[in-house]
DOLO-752434 format. One record per residue (C-alpha): residue in one letter; x, y, z. Coordinates in steps of 0.25 Angstrom, whole numbers, padded with zeros to 4 digits, always signed. Layout:
<rs>
aXYZ ...
</rs>
This chain:
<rs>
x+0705+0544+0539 x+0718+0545+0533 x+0726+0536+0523 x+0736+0526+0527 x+0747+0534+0520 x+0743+0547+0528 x+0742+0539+0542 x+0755+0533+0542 x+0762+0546+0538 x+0760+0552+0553 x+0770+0540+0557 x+0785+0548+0558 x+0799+0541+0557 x+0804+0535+0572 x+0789+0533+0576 x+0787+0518+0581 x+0772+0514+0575 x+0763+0502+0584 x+0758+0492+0574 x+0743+0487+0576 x+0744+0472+0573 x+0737+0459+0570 x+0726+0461+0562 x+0726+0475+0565 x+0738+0479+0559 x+0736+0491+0550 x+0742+0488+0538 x+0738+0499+0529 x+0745+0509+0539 x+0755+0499+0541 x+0759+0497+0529 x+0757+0513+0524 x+0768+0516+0535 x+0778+0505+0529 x+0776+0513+0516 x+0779+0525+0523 x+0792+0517+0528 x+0802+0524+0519 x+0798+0538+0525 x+0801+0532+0539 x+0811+0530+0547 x+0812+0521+0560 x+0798+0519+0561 x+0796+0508+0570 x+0782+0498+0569 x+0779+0491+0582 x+0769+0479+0578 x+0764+0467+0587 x+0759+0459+0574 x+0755+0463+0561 x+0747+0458+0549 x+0744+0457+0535 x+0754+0464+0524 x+0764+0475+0528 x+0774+0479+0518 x+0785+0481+0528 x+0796+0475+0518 x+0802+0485+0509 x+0817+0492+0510 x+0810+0506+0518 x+0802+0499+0528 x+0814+0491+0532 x+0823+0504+0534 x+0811+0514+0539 x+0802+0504+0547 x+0806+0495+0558 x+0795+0484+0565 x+0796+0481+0579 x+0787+0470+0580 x+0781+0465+0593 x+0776+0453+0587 x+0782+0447+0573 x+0771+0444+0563 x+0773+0438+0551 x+0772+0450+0540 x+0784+0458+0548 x+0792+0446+0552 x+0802+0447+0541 x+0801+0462+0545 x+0805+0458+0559 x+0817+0449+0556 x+0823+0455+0544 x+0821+0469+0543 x+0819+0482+0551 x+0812+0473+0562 x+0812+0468+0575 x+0803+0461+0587 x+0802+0466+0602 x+0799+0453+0609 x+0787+0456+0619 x+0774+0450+0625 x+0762+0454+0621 x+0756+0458+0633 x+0768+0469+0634 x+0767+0476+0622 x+0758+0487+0624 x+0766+0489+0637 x+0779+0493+0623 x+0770+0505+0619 x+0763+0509+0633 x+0777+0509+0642 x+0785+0515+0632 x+0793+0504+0627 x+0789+0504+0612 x+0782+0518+0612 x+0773+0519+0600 x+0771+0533+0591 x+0761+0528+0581 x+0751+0516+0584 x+0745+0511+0571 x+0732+0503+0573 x+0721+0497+0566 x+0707+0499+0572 x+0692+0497+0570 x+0684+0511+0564 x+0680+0519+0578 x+0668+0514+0585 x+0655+0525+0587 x+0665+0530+0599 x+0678+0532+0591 x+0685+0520+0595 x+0692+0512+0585 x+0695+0496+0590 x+0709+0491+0589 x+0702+0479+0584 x+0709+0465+0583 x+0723+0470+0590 x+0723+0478+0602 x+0736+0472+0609 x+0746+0481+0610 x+0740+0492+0600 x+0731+0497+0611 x+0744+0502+0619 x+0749+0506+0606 x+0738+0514+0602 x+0738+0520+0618 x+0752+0523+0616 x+0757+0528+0601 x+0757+0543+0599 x+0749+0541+0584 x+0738+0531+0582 x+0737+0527+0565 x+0725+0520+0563 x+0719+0510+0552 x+0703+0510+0555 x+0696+0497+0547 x+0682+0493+0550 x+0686+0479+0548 x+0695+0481+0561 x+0686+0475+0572 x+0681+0482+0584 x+0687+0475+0598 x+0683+0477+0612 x+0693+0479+0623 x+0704+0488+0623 x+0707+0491+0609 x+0699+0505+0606 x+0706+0518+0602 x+0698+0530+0599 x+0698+0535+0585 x+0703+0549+0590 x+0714+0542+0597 x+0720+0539+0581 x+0727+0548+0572 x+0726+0543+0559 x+0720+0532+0551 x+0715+0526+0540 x+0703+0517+0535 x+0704+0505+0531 x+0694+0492+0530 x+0707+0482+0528 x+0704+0467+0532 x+0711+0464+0543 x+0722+0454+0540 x+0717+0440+0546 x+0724+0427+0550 x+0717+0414+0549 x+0724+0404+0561 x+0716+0392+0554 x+0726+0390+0541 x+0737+0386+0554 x+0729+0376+0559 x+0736+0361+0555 x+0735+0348+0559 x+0746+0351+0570 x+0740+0363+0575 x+0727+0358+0578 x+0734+0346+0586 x+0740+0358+0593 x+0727+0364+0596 x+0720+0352+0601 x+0730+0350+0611 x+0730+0364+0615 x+0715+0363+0616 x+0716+0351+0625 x+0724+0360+0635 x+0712+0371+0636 x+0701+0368+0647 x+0687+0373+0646 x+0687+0389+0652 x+0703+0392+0646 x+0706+0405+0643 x+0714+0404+0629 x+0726+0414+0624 x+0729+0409+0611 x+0741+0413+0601 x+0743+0416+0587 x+0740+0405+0577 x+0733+0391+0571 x+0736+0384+0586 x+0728+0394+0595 x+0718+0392+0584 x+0719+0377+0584 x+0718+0376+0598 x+0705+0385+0597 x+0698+0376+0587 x+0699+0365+0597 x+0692+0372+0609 x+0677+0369+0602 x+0674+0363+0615 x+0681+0371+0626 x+0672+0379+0636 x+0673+0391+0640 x+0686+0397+0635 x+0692+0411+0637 x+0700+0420+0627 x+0709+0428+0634 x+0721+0430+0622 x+0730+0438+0616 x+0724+0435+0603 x+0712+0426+0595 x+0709+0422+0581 x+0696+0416+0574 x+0697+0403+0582 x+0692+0409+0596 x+0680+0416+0589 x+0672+0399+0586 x+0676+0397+0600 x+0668+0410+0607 x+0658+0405+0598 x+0656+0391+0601 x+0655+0396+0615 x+0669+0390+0618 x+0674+0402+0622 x+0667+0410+0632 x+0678+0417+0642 x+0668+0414+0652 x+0680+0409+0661 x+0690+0418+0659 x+0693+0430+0671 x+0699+0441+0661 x+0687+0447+0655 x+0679+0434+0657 x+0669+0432+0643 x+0680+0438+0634 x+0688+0435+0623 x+0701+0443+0628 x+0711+0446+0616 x+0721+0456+0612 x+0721+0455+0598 x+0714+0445+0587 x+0719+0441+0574 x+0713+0429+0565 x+0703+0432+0553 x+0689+0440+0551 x+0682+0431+0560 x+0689+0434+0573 x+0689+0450+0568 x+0674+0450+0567 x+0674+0441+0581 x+0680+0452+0587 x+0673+0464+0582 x+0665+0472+0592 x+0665+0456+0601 x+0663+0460+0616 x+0666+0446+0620 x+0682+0449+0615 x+0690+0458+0621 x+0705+0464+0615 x+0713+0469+0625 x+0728+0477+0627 x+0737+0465+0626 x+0746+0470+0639 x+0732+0465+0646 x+0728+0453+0638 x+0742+0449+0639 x+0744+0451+0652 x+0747+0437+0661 x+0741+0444+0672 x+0727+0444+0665 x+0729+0432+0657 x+0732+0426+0669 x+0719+0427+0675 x+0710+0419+0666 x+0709+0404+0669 x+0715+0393+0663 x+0723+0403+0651 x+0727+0393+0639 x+0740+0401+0631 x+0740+0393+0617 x+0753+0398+0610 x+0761+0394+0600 x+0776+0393+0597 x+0786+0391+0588 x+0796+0382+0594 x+0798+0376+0610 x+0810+0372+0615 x+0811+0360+0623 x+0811+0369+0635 x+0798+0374+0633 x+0804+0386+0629 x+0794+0394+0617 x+0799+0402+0605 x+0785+0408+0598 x+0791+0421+0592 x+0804+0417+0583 x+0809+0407+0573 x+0823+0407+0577 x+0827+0422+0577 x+0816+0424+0566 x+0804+0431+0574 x+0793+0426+0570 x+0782+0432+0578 x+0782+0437+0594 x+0780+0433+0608 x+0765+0440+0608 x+0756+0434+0620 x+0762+0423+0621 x+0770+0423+0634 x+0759+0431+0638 x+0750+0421+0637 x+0759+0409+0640 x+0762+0416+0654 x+0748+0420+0657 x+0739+0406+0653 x+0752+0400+0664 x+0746+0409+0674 x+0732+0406+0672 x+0723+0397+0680 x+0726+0383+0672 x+0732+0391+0662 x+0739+0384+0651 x+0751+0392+0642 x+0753+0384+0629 x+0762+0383+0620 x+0758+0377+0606 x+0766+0373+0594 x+0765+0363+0583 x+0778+0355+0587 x+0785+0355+0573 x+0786+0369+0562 x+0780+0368+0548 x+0794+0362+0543 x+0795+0351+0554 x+0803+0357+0564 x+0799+0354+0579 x+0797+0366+0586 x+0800+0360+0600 x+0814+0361+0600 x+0826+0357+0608 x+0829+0372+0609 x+0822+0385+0604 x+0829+0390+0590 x+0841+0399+0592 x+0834+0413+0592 x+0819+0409+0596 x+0812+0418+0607 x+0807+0413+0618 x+0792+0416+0618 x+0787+0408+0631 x+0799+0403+0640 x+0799+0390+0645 x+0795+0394+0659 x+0782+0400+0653 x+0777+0387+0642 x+0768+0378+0650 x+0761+0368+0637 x+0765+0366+0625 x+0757+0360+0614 x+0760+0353+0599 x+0751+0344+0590 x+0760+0333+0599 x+0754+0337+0612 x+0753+0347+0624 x+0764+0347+0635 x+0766+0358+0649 x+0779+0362+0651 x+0774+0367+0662 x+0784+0365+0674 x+0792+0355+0667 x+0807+0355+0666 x+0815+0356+0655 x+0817+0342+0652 x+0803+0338+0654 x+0798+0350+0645 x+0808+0343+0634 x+0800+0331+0635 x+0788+0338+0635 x+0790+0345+0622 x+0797+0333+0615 x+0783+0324+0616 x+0775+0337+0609 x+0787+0339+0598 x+0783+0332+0584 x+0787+0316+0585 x+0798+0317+0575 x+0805+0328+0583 x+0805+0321+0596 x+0817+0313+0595 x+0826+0326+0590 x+0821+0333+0602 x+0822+0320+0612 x+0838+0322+0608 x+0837+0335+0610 x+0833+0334+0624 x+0842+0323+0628 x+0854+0332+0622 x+0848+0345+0632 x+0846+0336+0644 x+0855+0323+0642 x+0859+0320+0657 x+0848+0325+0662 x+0836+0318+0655 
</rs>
């Protein structure tokens, strides 16, 4: 094994370098590149998410080192909007199909991954997403090897002969706890959701403390299914109190079907070396084409903002992107085709200053994330409404009666303005 200092020293100016991210990021090789920044130059990071502490912010990062981020987290938004940064907007489910058909096309992939097993293969551990095709496709494989990475089953192996360089390290991985986001609010939120979901769904849930309220209200479900982009700690009390069984779903029926997991040591250990829990390339989980095939798929996703029309901004404060499209469509679009499916969209109906985030029209400079042709429910602490095969004005009404009360009356004006004569 090498040092962190000698690994990164075989990455070369102009090279473009693939980013293991979520609770995989490797941040010791990670952050002894950045200090090689001033040696560099146009080095180009291709990251989906990262974690933890990356000292990105100094005068020679910012001239040597740009990020092309694929989904914003926080510790490289301000590196994204301000500085030698940018986003590629993109779903999930496509990017693997950036580095395999040549689009991004990777030099270096640098990963973090379990110690080899008895065979020689190391495990990609909690994220194999799109680092499977990176690591398939980049010319040089960097590794950070910790035996507190653990061991997943499906397609996230590489063999240790297949790395070039690495170093040890028994690092933490970093963890997020979903629990300190769960309110008052959020768990009205949940409970509705829940009422939604019928005994053998198949669930996909988002990023947060809702898809982790809505979990904690499934104690006396039946029969549920995971097949997700990702999970935290709230689905391993569920598989077991028996609740989830994946006994009904058709995609590799009595499995927990994931792409990457990120939550606290508990779902770590839950994944370690568990046959029932599958990870999988993200250009397969993702696809709507196999999502599609389980019954009765629930999409619980969250938003930052719906227009009246239903439209769905998740990604962008205004122009400030704040995170990224990720699975979102993916999922929204594949529950839609699923037998009894049911996409949702769901959103405390105010932001922590009071602001509704229904609104009469999207913030100048917010992305579209789901269109208004895809949305079908949406969900606040007010109630659940399907905009599903309504028109525009109906829709308005719709999403008026889940707003908070003391917005109601603005947005009333507000639609009588958009459709006075026609109302």
């Amino acid at each position: 094994m090498n040092s962190a200092s000698e690994v990164v020293a075989l990455i070369n100016s102009g090279q473009r370098v693939f980013v293991h991210g979520s609770a995989a990021t490797p941040n010791k090789l990670l952050n002894a590149l950045l200090e090689r920044a001033g040696e560099l130059t146009r080095v180009e990071l291709v990251a989906i998410s990262t974690l933890g502490e990356l000292a990105w912010n100094r005068p020679e990062v910012h001239e040597h080192v740009s990020l092309n981020s694929l989904f914003v987290s926080a510790n490289v938004r301000a590196w994204v909007d301000q500085y030698n940064g940018d986003y590629t907007p993109v779903f999930l489910s496509e990017i693997p199909g950036f580095f395999r058909q040549g689009v991004l096309p990777l030099d270096v992939a640098m990963i973090h991954v379990s110690p080899p097993d008895k065979h020689g293969y190391c495990s990609l551990g909690t994220s194999v997403d799109a680092t499977l095709a990176a690591v398939q496709t980049a010319q040089l494989i960097l590794a950070q090897v910790n035996p507190r990475m653990p061991r997943s089953l499906g397609d996230g192996v590489i063999h240790i002969s297949q790395i070039d360089a690495a170093i040890e390290d028994s690092s933490e991985l970093p963890e997020v706890s979903y629990a300190k986001d769960v309110d008052d609010v959020t768990r009205a939120i949940g409970r509705r959701v829940a009422e939604l979901i019928e005994d053998g769904a198949t669930l996909q849930m988002g990023i947060g403390g809702i898809p982790d309220a809505v979990l904690a209200f499934l104690g006396n479900h039946k029969d549920l299914g995971i097949h997700t982009e990702m999970f935290s700690d709230g689905v391993v009390e569920l598989v077991k109190k028996g609740v989830v069984t994946n006994r009904h779903k058709k995609v590799e029926p009595n499995k927990i079907l994931s792409t990457f997991v990120l939550g606290t040591r508990k779902v770590y250990d839950f994944l370690d070396d568990n046959p029932i829990v599958s990870l999988r390339d993200v250009a397969w989980t993702n696809d709507t084409a196999v999502i599609r095939k389980n019954p009765k798929v629930v999409a619980i996703n969250s938003a930052l903002q719906v227009d009246m029309t239903g439209q769905v901004c998740a990604d962008s404060l205004g122009t400030l992107q704040y995170s990224g499209i990720g699975g979102q469509m993916d999922f929204m679009r594949g529950a839609a085709l699923s037998s009894g499916g049911k996409p949702i969209i769901a959103l405390p109906s105010t932001t922590s200053k009071g602001v509704s985030r229904i609104a009469p029209i999207l913030n100048p400079g917010a992305g579209v994330v789901t269109t208004r042709g895809h949305v079908h429910w949406v969900v606040t602490e007010h109630g659940a409404v399907n905009l599903y095969g309504k028109g525009l004005q109906e829709r308005g009404r719709l999403l008026i009666g889940v707003a908070a009360p003391e917005h109601r009356e603005a947005l009333e004006k507000e639609f009588r303005t958009r459709f006075a004569g026609r109302a």
